[in-house]
C-alpha positions as CSV (number, residue, x, y, z in Angstrom):
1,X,0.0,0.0,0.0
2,X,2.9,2.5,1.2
3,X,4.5,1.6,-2.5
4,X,1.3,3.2,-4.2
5,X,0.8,6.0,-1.8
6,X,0.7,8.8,-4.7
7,X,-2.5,6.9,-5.9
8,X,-4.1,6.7,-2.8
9,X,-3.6,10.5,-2.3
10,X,-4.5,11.1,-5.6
11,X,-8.0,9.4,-4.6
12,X,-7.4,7.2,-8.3
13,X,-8.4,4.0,-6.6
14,X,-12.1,4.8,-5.5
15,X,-13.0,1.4,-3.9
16,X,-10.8,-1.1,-1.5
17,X,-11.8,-4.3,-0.9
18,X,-9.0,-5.2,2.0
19,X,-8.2,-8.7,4.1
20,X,-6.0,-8.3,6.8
21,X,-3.7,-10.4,8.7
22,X,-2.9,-9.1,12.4
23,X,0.2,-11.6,12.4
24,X,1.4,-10.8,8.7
25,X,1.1,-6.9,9.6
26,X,3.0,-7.2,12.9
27,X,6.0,-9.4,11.5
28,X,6.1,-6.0,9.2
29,X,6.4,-3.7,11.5
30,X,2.5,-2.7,11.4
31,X,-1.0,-3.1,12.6
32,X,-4.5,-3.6,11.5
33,X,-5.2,0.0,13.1
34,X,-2.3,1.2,11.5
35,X,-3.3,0.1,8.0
36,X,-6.9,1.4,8.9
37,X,-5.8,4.8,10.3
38,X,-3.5,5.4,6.9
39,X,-6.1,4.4,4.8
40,X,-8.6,6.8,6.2
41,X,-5.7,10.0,6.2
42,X,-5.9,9.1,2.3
43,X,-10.0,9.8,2.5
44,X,-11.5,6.3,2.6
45,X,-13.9,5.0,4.9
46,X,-13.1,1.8,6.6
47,X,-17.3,0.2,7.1
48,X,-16.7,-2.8,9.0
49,X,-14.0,-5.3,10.6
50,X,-14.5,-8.9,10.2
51,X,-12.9,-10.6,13.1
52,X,-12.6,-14.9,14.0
53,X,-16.1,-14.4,12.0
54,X,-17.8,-11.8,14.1
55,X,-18.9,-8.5,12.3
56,X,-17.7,-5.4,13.9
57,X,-18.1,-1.7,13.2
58,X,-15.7,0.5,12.8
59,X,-16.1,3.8,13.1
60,X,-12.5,5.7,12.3
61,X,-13.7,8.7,14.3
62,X,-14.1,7.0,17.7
63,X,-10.3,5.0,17.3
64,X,-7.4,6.3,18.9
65,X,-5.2,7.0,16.2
């Protein structure tokens, strides 16, 4: 995602379909909140989490980021 950050902040890609992997993200430094919180500083809207098969909302305003 970092590699195409000039078309995220560009706003050319206009819908993300994303899977996450807690344990993938944090052998690389990052975090599902991380990659949430830099997706939304590029203007998109995360709508829900999908975690061990429970749905979750998200709401980006009410994380502490």
């Amino acid at each position: 995602m970092r590699g195409a950050e000039r078309l995220f902040s560009q706003q050319a890609v206009r819908l993300l379909f994303v899977e996450m992997s807690s344990g993938t993200l944090k052998a690389r430094g990052s975090s599902p909140l991380e990659l949430m919180a830099w997706l939304h500083a590029h203007g998109y809207d995360c709508t829900h989490l999908t975690i061990a098969a429970r749905r979750l909302p998200v709401n980006m305003l009410e994380l502490d980021v």
